[in-house]
N, C-alpha and C positions, 0 to 999 in steps of 0.2 A: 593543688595547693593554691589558694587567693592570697593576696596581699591586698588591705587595703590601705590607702594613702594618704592622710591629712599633712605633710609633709614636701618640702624640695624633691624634685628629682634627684637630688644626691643621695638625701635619703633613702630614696623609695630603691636605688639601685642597691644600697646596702643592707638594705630590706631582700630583695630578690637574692642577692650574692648569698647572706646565711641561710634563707629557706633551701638556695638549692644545696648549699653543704651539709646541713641537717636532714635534709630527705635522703642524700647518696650514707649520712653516717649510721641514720637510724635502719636502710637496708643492710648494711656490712656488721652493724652491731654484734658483736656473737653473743647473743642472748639464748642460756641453757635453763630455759622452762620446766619447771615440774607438773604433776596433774594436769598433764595435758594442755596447760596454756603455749598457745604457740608464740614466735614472733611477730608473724603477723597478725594477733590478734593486739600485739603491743603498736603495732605500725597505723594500726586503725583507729586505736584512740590517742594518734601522738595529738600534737594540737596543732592546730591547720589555719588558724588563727593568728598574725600576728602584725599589730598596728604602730608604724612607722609617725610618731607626734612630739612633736620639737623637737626631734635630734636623737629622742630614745627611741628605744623598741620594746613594745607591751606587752605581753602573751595576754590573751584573752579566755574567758573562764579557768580562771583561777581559785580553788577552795582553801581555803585557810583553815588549820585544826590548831586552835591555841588552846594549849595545854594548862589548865587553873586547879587542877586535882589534889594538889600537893596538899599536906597540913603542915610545910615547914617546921619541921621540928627544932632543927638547930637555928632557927634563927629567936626561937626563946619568947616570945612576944604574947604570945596569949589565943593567936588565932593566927590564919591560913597569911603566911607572908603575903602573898596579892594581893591582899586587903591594907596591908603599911600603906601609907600613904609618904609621896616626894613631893614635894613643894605643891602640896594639896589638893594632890591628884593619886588616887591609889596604882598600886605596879600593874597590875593588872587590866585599870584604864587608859594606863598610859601604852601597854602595849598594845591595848584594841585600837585607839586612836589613829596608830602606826597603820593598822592594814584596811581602817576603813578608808584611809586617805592616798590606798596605792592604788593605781589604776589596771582594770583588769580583774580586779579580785569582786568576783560573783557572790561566796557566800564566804562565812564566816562560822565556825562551830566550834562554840568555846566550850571545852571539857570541864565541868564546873558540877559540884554537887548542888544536889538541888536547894538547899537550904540557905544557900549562898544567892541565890541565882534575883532574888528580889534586888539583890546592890546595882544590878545591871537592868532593871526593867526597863530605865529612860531610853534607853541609850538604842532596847532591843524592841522598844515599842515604835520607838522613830523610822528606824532600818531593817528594812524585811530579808536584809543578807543574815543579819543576824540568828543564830539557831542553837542549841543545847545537847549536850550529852552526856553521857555517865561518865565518871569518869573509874577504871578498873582497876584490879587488884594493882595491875602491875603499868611502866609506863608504856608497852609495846601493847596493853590489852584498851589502856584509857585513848591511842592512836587509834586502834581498830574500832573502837565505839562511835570515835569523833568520825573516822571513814566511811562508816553506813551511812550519813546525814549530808553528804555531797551531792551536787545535782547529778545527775545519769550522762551530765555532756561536759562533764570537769575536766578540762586539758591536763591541768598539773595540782598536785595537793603539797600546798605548804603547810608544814607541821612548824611550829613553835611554842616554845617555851614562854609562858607569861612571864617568869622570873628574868627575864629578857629584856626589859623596860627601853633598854638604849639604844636598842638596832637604829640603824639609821635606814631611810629610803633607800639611799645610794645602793647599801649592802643586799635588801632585799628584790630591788631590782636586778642588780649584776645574778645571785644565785636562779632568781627567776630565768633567766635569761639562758645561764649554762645549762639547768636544768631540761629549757625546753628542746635544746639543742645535744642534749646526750642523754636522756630521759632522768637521771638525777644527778644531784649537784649538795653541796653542802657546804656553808660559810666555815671557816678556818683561820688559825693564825700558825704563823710557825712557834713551836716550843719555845719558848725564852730560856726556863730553867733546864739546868743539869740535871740528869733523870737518872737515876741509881738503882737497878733492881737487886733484891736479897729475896731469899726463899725461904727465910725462916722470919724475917722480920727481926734482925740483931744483928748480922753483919752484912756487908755487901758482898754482892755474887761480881756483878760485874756497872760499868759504865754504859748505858744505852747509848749510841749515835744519834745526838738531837737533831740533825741536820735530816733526819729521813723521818722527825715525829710532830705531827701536826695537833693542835686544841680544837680541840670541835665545838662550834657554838651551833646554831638556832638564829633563820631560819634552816630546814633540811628539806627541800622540795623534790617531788619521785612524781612519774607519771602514773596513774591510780591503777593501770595494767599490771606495772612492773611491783606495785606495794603490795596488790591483792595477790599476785604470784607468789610475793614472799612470804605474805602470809599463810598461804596456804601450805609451802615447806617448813614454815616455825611449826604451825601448828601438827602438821602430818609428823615432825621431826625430834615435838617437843623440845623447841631452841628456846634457850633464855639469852637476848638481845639488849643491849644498854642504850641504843639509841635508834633512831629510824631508817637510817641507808643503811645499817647494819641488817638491817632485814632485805633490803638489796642485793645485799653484799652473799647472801646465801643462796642466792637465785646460780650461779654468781652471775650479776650484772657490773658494769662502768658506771662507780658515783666519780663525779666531777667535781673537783677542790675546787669553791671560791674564794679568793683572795678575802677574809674579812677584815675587823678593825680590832683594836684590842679594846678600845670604849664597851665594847658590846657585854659587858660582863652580865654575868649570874647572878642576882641576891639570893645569897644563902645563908650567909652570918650576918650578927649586927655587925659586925667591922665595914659590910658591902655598903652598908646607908648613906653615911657620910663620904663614901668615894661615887657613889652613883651624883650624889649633890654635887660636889667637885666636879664632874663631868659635864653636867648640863651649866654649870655657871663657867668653865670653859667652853663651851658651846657658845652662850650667848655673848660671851666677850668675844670672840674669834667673828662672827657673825656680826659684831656690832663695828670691828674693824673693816671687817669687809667691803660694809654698806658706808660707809663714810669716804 
């Protein structure tokens, strides 16, 4: 394992301190492989990579699969929500922007139909991380499409949601990070609301314990060892899956919660437009105090 260092010695020490926890956790890991993939075929493509600059820590070759497939339906508009445009930038730009500007991240593979694909030509003729895929029937099929299209020496694959506009740095760094150090990880908030299940849909059965239920957002980042393992029991298994460490989670492997934000919402209805707007002009007030 190298570390390399543009950073203090303080840094660079706590640099060295998580490579070595993460090499003793990825051997102790109990990872139960199907089809033959072993552990240590997980241990050899963990990422071996990881650069100590200003204070952060980067993982290096990083794939990004942002997810554009949708045809939002509910959100009533006329055409694919990613295409709505916030303060005259569409969602969808706004979340490519996010991960062209994180450091570490090699390529980019946005799941987008092809007929769409002309709204992004600037953007994909400028930047040769930039790359294309189908996007599938289903969301775990439009994942594995965007998965073919990563380089051969991808440390980690971050899957996200375009419908995601608001992620912040902060949050896609921190998951990066847990990610590389327990082979996945996924951003999270705790439950807010009281969660009530019935089983007919007309009275309640019982009270869920909110305290043990987490909201899963986007980014979801998996080491491409441990995705393609899953993949290979969804598909030997015929599993239908709602999101991506859930295809982890069948291996069964350790996804690691990271702390998210609650900003980070979904646009899925018209109600989400004008609260995404509210967010970003709290943003740039909060920002404007700061710097003064």
């Amino acid at each position: 394992v190298q570390a390399f260092s543009f950073a203090p010695p303080t840094a660079l020490r706590r640099v060295d301190s998580q490579l070595a926890s993460t090499s003793a956790a990825l051997r102790t890991c109990p990872l139960s492989f199907g089809s033959g993939v072993r552990r240590e075929a997980a241990l050899r493509q963990a990422p071996l990579r990881v650069f100590a600059m200003a204070g952060e820590e980067v993982v290096d070759n990083v794939a990004v699969v942002l997810l554009a497939g949708g045809v939002g339906s509910r959100m009533k508009a006329g055409k694919p929500k990613q295409f709505l445009e916030i303060e005259g930038k569409t969602i969808l730009r706004t979340s490519l922007d996010v991960f062209l500007g994180v450091k570490g991240v090699t390529s980019i593979s946005i799941v987008l139909a092809e007929e769409y694909r002309d709204q992004l030509a600037d953007v994909a003729a400028a930047d040769s991380r930039i790359k294309f895929a189908a996007p599938g029937k289903e969301r775990q099929d439009s994942v594995f499409n965007g998965l073919q299209t990563i380089p051969a020496d991808t440390s980690l694959v971050c899957v996200h949601d375009a419908a995601r506009p608001l992620v912040s740095l902060k949050e896609v760094y921190n998951v990066i990070r847990d990610a590389n150090e327990y082979g996945a990880a996924v951003l999270a908030v705790p439950m807010k609301a009281t969660v009530k299940e019935s089983d007919d849909g007309q009275f309640v059965l019982q009270t869920i314990d909110r305290s043990r239920l987490w909201e899963i957002h986007t980014p979801q980042v998996i080491r491409p060892a441990l995705l393609r393992a899953g993949f290979e029991k969804v598909a030997a298994e015929n599993l239908a899956v709602t999101d991506d460490v859930s295809i982890v989670e069948q291996l069964p492997a350790p996804v690691k919660i990271t702390m998210g934000e609650y900003t980070n919402i979904k646009i899925t209805t018209p109600e989400d437009m004008p609260m995404a707007i509210s967010i970003l002009q709290q943003r740039r007030e909060l920002a404007a105090k700061t710097s003064s």
